[in-house]
N, C-alpha and C positions, 0 to 999 in steps of 0.2 A: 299297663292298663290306664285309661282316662274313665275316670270312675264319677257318679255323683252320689252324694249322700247327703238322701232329705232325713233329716235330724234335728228336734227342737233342742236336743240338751247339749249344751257348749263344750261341755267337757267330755262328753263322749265323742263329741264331733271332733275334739282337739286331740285326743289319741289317736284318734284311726289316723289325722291328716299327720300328725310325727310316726306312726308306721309305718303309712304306707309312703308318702313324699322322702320316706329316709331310705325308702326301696326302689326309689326312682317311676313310680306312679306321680300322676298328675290328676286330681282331686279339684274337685266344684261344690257348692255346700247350699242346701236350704234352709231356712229355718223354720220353713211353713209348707202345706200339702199345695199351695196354691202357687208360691215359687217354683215347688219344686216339680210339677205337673210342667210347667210355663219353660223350667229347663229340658227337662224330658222331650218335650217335644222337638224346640228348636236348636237343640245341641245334640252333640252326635257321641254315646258314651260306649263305652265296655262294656257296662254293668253300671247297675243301680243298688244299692243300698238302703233299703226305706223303711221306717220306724212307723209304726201303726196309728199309734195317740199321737197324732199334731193336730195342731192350731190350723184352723180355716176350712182346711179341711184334710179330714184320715185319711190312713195308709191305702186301707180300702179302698176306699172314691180316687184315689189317686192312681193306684194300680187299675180300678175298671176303666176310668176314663183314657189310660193309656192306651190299652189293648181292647177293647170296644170301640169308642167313637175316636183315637185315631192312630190304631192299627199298630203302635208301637213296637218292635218284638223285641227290643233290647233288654237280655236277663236281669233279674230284679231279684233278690235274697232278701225277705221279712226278718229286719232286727227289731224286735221286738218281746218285751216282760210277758206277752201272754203266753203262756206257756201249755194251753189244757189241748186237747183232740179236739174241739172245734173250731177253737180258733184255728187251728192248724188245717184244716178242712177247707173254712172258710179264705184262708190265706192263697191256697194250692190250686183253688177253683176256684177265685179270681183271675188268677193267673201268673203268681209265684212263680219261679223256678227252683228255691230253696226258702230253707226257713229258719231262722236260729235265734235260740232265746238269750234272752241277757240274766245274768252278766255270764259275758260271752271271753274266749282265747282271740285275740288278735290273729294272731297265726294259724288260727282254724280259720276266721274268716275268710283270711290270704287265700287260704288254701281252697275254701269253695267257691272264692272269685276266680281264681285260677281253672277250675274245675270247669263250671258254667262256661267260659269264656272258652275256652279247648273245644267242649260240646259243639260250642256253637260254633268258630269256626270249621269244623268238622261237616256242619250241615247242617243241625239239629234243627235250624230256623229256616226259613224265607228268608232269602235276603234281597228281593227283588221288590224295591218301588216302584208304585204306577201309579198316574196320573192320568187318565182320559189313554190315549193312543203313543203314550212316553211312558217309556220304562228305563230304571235305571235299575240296573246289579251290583250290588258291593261288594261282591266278592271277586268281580272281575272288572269293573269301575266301567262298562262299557253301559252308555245311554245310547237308547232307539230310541226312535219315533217313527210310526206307520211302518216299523222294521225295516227303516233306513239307521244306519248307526252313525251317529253323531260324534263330532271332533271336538275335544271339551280338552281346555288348558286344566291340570291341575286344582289354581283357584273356584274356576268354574263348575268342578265337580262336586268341589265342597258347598259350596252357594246352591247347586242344585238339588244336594241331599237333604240341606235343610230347608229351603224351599217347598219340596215334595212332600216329607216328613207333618210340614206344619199345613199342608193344599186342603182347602181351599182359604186358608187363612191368611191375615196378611202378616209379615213379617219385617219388624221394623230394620232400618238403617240399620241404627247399632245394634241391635241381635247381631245383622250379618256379619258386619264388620269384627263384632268380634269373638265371631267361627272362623274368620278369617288371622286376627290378626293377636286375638284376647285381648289386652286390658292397653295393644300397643298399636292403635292404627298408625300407617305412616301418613305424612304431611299430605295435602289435597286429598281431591276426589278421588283415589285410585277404586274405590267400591263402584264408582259410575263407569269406568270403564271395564271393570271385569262386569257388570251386569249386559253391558253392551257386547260384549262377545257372546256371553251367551246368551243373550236374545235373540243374536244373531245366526249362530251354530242350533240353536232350540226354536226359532220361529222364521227364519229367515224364508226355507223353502216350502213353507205349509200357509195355507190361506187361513186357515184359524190359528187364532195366537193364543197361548198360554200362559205369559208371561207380561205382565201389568202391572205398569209404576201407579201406589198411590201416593199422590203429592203429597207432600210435608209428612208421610208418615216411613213407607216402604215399599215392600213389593209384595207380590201374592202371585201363584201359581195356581192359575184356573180357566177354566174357560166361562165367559162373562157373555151377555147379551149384548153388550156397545162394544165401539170396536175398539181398538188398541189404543192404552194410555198415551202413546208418544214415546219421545226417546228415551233414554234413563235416565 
């Protein structure tokens, strides 16, 4: 599982990454509701992990913003001290998928990340992105557009899911590069030219384009009033 876990406390955050990284998970960390909203979006995870009392802003506002204003579905489990039936209410109808209070078993976590994560691939969710007249499926990695299916290299799939994920926003360089690459870009541009394929495979045969460089920052997935940024 590629997991994130928005967490202000260091030492909780430091157990779960020696449980689960000693399990052969791959783990990403917040330390605030405003980091960790900003990874949710434009990374692509398993499951979430999210602590209620943070800085900047809560679990709460964190969990609506993902699944309200942008459409997130990736399962989220409330770690969290509060422990009574409202909070538990209020947790479930935001839009929770589980809920588990602290201090919590390690291995029961595992086990309802594991849980969650079956569900879902199973069906439990939507797994289909859309963007104006482009869809993409995760489950079967096949992108349309006007229900022509699209040829998409690998990299470019990934670039397109967070892309989509974050539409109509923009998303910087290194965001992408490192969904592409993590913490190891290789030497040159090689992000301009995977953007150029799929520019080219995602707007090439359509007169409205989608897909727009902004200078000195990144790119955005949207359909705009002016016409096309240029090349990547």
């Amino acid at each position: 599982m590629r997991l994130l876990v928005i967490e202000d406390n260091r030492h909780i955050v430091a157990n779960i990454f020696d449980y689960f990284e000693a399990r052969g998970h791959v783990l990403d960390a917040a330390p605030d509701g405003s980091v960790g909203l900003h990874l949710a979006v434009t990374q692509v995870y398993d499951a979430i992990i999210l602590d209620w009392m943070l800085p900047r802003m809560d679990g709460i506002e964190v969990l609506r913003r993902l699944r309200q204003e942008h459409d997130v579905d990736v399962p989220v489990i409330l770690l969290t001290a509060r422990d009574e039936l409202p909070d538990k209410v209020t947790g479930f109808r935001t839009g929770a998928d589980d809920y588990l209070t602290k201090p919590f078993a390690l291995p029961e976590l595992e086990l309802r990340l594991e849980a969650l994560c079956l569900r879902r691939r199973r069906g439990g969710r939507n797994k289909v992105l859309q963007v104006q007249d482009l869809t993409f499926d995760l489950s079967t990695l096949e992108a349309r557009r006007a229900g022509q299916s699209l040829h998409l290299y690998p990299a470019c799939r990934k670039l397109l899911e967070v892309l989509m994920r974050a539409s109509p926003d923009v998303v910087t360089k290194e965001r992408l590069e490192q969904a592409l690459w993590e913490d190891e870009p290789p030497n040159g541009d090689m992000l301009r030219s995977h953007i150029y394929d799929l520019r080219r495979s995602l707007d090439g045969p359509f007169e409205i384009k989608l897909l727009h460089t902004v200078p000195r920052v990144g790119y955005r997935l949207a359909v705009i009033d002016r016409s096309g940024d240029g090349d990547a």
